[in-house]
C-alpha positions as CSV (number, residue, x, y, z in Angstrom):
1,X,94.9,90.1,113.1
2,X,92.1,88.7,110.2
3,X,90.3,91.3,111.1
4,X,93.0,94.1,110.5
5,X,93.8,92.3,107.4
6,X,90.1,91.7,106.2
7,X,90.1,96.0,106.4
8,X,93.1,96.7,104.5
9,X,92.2,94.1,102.2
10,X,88.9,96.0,102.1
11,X,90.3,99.1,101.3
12,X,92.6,98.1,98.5
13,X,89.1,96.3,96.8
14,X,87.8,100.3,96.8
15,X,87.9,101.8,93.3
16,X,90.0,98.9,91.9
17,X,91.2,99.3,88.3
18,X,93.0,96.6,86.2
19,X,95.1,97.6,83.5
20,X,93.6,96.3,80.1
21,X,97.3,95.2,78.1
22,X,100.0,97.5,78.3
23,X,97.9,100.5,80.2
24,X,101.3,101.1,82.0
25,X,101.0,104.4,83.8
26,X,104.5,106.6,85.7
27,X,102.9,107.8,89.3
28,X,103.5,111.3,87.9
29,X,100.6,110.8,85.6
30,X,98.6,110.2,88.9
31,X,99.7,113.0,90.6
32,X,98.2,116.8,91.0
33,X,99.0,119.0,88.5
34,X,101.1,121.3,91.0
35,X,103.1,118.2,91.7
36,X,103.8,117.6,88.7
37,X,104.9,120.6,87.9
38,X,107.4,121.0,90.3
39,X,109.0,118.1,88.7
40,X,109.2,119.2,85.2
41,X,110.4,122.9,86.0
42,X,114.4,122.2,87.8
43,X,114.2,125.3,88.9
44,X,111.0,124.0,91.5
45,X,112.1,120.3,91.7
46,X,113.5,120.4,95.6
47,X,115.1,117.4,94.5
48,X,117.9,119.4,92.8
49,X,119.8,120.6,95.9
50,X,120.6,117.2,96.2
51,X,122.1,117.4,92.5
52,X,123.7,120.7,93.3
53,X,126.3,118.7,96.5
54,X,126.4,115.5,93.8
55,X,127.9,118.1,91.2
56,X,130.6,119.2,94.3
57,X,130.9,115.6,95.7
58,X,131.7,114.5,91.9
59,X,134.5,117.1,91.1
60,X,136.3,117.1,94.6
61,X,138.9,114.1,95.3
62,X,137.9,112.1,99.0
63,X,141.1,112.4,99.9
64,X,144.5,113.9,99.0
65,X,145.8,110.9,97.7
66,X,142.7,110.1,95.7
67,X,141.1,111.1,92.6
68,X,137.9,112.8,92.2
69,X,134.5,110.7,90.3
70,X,135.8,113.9,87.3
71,X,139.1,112.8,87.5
72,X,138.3,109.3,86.1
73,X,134.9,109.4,84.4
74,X,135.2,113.1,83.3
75,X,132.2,115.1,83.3
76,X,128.9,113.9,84.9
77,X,127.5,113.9,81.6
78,X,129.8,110.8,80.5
79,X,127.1,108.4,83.1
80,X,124.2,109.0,80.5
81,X,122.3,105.9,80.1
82,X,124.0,104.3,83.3
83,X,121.0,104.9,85.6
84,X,118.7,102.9,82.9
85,X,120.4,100.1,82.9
86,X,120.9,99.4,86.3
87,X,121.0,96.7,88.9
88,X,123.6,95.3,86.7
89,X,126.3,92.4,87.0
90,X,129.0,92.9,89.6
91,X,131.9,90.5,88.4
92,X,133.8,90.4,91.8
93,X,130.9,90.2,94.0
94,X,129.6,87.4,91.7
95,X,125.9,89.1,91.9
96,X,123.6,92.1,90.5
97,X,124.0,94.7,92.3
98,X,121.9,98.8,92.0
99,X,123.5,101.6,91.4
100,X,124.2,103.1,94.8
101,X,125.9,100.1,95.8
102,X,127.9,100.7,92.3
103,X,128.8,104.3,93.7
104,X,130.1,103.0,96.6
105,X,131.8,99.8,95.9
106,X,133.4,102.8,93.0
107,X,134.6,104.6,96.1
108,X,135.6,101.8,98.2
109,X,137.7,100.3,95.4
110,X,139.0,103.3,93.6
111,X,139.1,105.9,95.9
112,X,140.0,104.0,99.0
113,X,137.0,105.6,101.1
114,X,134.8,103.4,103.6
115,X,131.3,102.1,102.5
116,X,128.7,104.9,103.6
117,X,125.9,104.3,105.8
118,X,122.1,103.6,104.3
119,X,120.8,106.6,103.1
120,X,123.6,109.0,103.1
121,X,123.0,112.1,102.0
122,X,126.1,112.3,99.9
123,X,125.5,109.4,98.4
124,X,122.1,110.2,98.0
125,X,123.7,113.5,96.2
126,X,125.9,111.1,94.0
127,X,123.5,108.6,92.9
128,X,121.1,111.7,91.8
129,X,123.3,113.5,89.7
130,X,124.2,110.0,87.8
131,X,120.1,109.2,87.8
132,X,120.1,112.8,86.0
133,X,122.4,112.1,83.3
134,X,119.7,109.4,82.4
135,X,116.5,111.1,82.7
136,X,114.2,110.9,79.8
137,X,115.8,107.9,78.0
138,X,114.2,104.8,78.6
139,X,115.0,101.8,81.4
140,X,116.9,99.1,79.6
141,X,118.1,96.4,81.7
142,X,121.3,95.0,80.5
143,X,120.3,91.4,78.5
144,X,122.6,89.4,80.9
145,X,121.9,85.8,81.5
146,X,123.7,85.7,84.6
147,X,120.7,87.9,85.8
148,X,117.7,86.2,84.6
149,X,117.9,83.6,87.9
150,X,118.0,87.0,89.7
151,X,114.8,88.3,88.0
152,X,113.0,85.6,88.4
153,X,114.0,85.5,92.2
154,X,112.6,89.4,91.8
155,X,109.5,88.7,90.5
156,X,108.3,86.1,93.3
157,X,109.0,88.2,95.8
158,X,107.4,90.9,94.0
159,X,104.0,88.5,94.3
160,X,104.8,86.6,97.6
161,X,102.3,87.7,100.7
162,X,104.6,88.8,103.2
163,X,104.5,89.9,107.1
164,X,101.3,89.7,109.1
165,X,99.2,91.4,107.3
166,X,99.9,88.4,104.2
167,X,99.8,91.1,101.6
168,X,102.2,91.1,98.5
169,X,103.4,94.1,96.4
170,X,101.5,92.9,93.2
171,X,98.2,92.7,95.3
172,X,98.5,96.5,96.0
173,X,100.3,97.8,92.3
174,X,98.9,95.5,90.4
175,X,95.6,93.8,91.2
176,X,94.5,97.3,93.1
177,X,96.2,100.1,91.2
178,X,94.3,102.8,90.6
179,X,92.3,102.1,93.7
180,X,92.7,104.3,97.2
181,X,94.6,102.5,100.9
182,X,93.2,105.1,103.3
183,X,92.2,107.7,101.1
184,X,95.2,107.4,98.9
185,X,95.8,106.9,95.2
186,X,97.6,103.3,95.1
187,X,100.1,103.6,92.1
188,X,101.5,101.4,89.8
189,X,104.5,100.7,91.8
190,X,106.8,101.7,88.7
191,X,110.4,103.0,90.2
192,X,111.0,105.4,87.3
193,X,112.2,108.5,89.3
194,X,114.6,107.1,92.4
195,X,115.9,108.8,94.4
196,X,112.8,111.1,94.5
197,X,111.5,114.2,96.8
198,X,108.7,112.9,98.8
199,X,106.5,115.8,100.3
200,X,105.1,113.3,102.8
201,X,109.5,113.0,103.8
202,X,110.4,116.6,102.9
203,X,113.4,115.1,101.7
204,X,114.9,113.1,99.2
205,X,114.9,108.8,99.4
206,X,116.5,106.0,97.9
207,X,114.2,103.0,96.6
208,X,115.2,100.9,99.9
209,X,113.4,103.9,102.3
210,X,110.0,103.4,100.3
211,X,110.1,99.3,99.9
212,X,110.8,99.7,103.7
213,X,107.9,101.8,104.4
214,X,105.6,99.4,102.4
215,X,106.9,96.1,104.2
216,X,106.7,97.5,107.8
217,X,103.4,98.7,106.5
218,X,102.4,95.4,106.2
219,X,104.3,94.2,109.6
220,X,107.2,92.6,106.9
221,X,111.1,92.4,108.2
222,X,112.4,95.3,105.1
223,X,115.1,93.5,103.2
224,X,118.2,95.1,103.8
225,X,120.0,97.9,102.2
226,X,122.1,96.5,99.6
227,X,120.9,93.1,100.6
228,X,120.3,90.3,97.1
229,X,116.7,89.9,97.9
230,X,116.3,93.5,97.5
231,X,118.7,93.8,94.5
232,X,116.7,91.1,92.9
233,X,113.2,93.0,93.6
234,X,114.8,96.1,91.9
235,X,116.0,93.8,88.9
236,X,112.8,92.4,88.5
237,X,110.9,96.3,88.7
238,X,113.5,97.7,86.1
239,X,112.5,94.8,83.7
240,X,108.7,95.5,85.0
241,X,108.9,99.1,83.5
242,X,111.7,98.4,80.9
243,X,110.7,101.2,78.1
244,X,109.6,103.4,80.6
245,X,111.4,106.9,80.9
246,X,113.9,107.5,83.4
247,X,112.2,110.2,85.7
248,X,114.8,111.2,87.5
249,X,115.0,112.5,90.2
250,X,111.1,112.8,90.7
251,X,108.9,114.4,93.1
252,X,105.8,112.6,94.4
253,X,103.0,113.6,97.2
């Protein structure tokens, strides 16, 4: 086990880069210059299929004896801004919570539907079109001092070693971005864009689906869906890039 960890740690010491001050960087700026344009040109973006069924979802009631997303918050255009400042304060859970768990917990308590399984596609669908509404303004986490304890809890995960391999996220996105892990660019770790179209998924993914992939990367138990550890590492990313534009939803390779 060193060993495997001495050659990962190896490859994250190629090409290492630090970021002098604020050198912070989107991982579209890293990306090729098809990539990117798929993402600026909807018309390309894969992603928006999955807007198309949240524009559907949105207007159509769950239920008969239920209103519609449109038949309380109007049109989708009214959640502008709501993307940028989330994980926000939920007041009867007592705790942050992201925005897909708002969409659900909305449907749960308004709409009288049960909670959806990880990764649903419709709420997938749902928490895209919202994300949209938001694109291009910049990430503003509410100033809430109920959430600074939750932050803080963020950020040490953010730099704790975890799983076998002892490897945190800040030794990859920050100490080593810019660098390459097997031939690959190692971003800045910025979640500007979620969901986003991966092409290495062919599909669209929450947040959750890549922290997962980087914790069982490193031989980590993932945090769960939903879960306060993960809220709190999503708080403490949002105030990590707060300024940066809202990307979504984003394509990367």
């Amino acid at each position: 086990m060193p060993r495997l960890r001495g050659v990962v740690l190896a490859l994250l010491a190629a090409s290492a880069w630090a970021a002098p001050g604020d050198a912070r960087r989107s991982g579209f700026e890293d990306m090729g210059a098809s990539t990117q344009a798929m993402q600026r040109d909807d018309a390309m973006n894969p992603a928006m299929l999955w807007v198309g069924e949240g524009e559907q979802l949105w207007a159509r009631a769950p239920s008969a004896s239920s209103r519609s997303c449109a038949g309380c918050h109007g049109e989708p255009s009214s959640m502008r801004g709501v993307a940028a400042r989330y994980p926000a304060w939920d007041e009867a859970l007592a705790r942050p919570v992201d925005l897909s768990t708002r969409i659900d917990l909305c449907r749960q308590r308004h709409q009288g539907q049960a909670a959806w399984p990880v990764e649903h596609a419709d709420l997938l669908a749902l928490e895209t079109l919202v994300g949209l509404q938001s694109r291009g303004m910049p990430i503003a986490p509410p100033p809430d001092p109920r959430l600074a304890p939750h932050a803080a809890r963020g950020e040490a995960l953010f730099r704790q070693r975890l799983g076998q391999l002892e490897l945190s996220c800040a030794q990859c996105h920050e100490e080593r971005a810019g660098g390459k892990l097997a031939g690959s660019l190692i971003p800045q770790g910025h979640a500007t864009g979620y969901p986003i179209y991966r092409l290495e998924w062919q599909g669209l993914g929450s947040l959750w689906r890549r922290v997962r992939g980087c914790m069982t990367g490193v031989r980590a138990e993932p945090f769960a869906a939903g879960s306060l550890e993960f809220t709190q590492l999503q708080l403490y990313l949002a105030q990590r890039a707060r300024g940066m534009n809202v990307e979504t939803p984003a394509v990367r390779p």
